[in-house]
Steps between C-alpha positions, in 0.01 A plus 500: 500500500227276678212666612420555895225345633287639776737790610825265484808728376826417340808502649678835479156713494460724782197411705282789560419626888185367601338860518686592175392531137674605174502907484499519873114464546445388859314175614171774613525682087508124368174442702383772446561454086320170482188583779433754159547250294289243602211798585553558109401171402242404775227700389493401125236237402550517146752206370605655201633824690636294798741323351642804301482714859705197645753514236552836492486528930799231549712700281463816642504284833848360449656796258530254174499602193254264341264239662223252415285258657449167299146330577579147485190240464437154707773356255768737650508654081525869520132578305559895581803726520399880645824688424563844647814747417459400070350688278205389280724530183802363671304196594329400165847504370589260754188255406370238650488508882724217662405127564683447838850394363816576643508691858116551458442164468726419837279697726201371354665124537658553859241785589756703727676808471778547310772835513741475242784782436532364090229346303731433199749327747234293650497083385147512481475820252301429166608857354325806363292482176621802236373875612474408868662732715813442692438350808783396790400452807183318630287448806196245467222403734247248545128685541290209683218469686403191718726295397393565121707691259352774345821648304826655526648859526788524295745811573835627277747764508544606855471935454805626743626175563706209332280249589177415731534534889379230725291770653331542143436157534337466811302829424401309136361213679295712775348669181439156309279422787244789461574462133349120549167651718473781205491267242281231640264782645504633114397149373227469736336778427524419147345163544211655718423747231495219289294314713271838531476547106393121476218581764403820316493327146244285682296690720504739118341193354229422758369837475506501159288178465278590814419851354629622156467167312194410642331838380608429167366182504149651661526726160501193318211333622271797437606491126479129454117587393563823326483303149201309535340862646589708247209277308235454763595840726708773338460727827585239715820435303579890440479510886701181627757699254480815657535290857791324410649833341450652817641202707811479261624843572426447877757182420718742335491753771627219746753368293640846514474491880666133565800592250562790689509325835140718555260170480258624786193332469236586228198396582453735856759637688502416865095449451413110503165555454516696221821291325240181497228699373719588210639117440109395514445726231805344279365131578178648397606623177697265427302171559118433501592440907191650712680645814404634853733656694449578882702707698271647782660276748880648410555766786828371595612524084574908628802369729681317141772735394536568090712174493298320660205584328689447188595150494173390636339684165780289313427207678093556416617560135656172474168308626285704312741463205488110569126497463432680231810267302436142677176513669248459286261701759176672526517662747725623801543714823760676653459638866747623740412524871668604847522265764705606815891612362411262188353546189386300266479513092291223356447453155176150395474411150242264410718338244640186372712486784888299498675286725767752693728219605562415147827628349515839291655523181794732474267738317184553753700696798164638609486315807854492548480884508215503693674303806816701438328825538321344793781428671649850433210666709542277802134343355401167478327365161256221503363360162198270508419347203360196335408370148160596403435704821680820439800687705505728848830715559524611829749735617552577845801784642503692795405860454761785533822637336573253217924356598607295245545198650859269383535116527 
């Protein structure tokens, strides 16, 4: 028998009443039925569990005894088939989910409905494979959205009934359109977590080079000497070893912190003053860098909130990190001052100086970070430097509540 398309009947088959459907459920129940069916699905963000729910809603929806919804890709190939009424068991002994042959294939070709009373006496019938359950008769429905099909919700073995109504039908296709939203909402907030976890991995990275990795690194340089010391200056060496002993379980401490989603900022709280104070120390320490540090003028650092205060230390730690690496200074200052709503974080080196419009390599993100976190406190970053005359980092932000701020 040739299927029906899009709520044709053959001839002999009693039409239901319009307000009818099979076991005498009026046309308010059927409403009724699929507004809680579509409420079932509409919350669910997760696409996993939303194509199972829809599955095992339509069945329920239309009283058959098994169901599935086959995820078809751009080529129209089914690339997922979410079955509902089998068993686990009962379906690896079936094996391999369908390709789109036979009456599956005919929706996904034509993409219509189809209500057939006999799938074995249908022309376009490929057959069962071995262990599949018996199945007679069939209801199948396109699941689109804007013009673009998604899938399609295949139905079998009408429960009370010889075969699918047209009123399953019609309630089928209401469903396939909230089955469409569902799916496509699903996918969406998959690809923005993806999206988000792709931002994370590198926001993880900046503050891993602006902070942890360039602690290490400040480790490094005080031991660089150690050898030649332990000749010339055994107490000297015994202490830069007891420093860096010190900083390394600080480093520790904050690895802890970061893994744990817990990386609040080591170097002073909420305190600016006293967070530079202890990065002037590390440059100290860690380079033969003489530093002065002036902060009288920072009455308006009190307004920064923690995160505020925090990635301006990080964003200090990156210059400081970049002269103590690159530089080849002397000498250097770092001042902050209030001016108005604005404050302003300066950091002078008197060293070797570089050519900011040049190109980075893809290793030296220290400026790139620096402009990034910048940017993120609604600041504005202004680098002055030239070969053989040293560099000037100026930051400037308005002073309040730190807001992120997003492109």
């Amino acid at each position: 028998m040739r299927g029906r398309a899009a709520g044709g009947a053959d001839a002999g088959t009693p039409r239901p009443s319009p307000g009818a459907r099979p076991g005498g459920a009026s046309l308010s129940d059927q409403l009724e039925a699929l507004d809680a069916a579509t409420r079932a699905i509409a919350g669910v963000l997760d696409l996993e569990t939303v194509l199972q729910l829809i599955a095992d809603t339509v069945r329920q929806l239309v009283r058959a005894e098994y169901a599935a919804l086959g995820v078809v890709d751009t080529g129209g190939r089914i690339e997922r088939f979410i079955t509902s009424g089998i068993g686990t068991r009962e379906r690896e002994r079936i094996g391999a989910p369908p390709r789109g042959h036979g009456l599956l294939g005919l929706i996904i070709r034509e993409g219509r409905s189809y209500r057939i009373a006999s799938i074995v006496g249908h022309p376009d019938s490929y057959g069962f494979p071995p262990n599949h359950p018996a199945m007679s008769s069939f209801l199948g429905v396109p699941v689109s959205v804007g013009g673009r099909a998604i899938g399609n919700l295949y139905l079998t073995n009408k429960l009370g009934a010889a075969e699918f109504s047209e009123a399953d039908q019609r309630l089928t296709e209401r469903f396939a359109i909230h089955a469409a939203i569902a799916v496509e909402r699903a996918r969406l907030h998959a690809e923005v977590r993806r999206l988000a976890l792709v931002d994370e991995r590198d926001r993880i990275g900046k503050d891993l080079h602006d902070g942890i990795i360039q602690a290490i690194y400040g480790v490094v340089l005080a031991l660089e000497d150690v050898p030649e010391l332990m000749d010339s200056d055994r107490s000297e060496a015994a202490s830069r070893i007891d420093r860096a002993i010190d900083r390394l379980n600080v480093v520790t401490r904050d690895i802890r912190r970061f893994i744990v989603g817990l990386a609040a900022d080591e170097t002073g709280g909420s305190d600016l003053a006293a967070g530079l104070a202890g990065l002037v120390e590390e440059l100290r320490a860690a380079a033969a860098v003489d530093v002065e540090l002036d902060v009288t003028s920072a009455q308006g650092a009190e307004d920064l909130d923690a995160r505020g205060v925090g990635e301006l230390l990080q964003l200090a730690r990156e210059a400081l990190s970049n002269i103590a690496r690159h530089s080849g200074a002397s000498t250097a200052r770092i001042s902050v001052a209030s001016e108005g709503t604005s404050l302003s974080l300066e950091i002078a080196d008197n060293g070797r100086g570089f050519d900011p419009s040049e190109p980075r390599s893809a290793g030296h993100l220290g400026l790139r970070n620096m402009a990034r976190r910048a940017a993120a406190l609604g600041a504005t970053l202004a680098i002055d430097s030239k070969a053989g005359r040293g560099t000037r980092i100026v930051v400037t932000m308005p002073v309040g509540p730190f807001e992120e701020q997003t492109d």
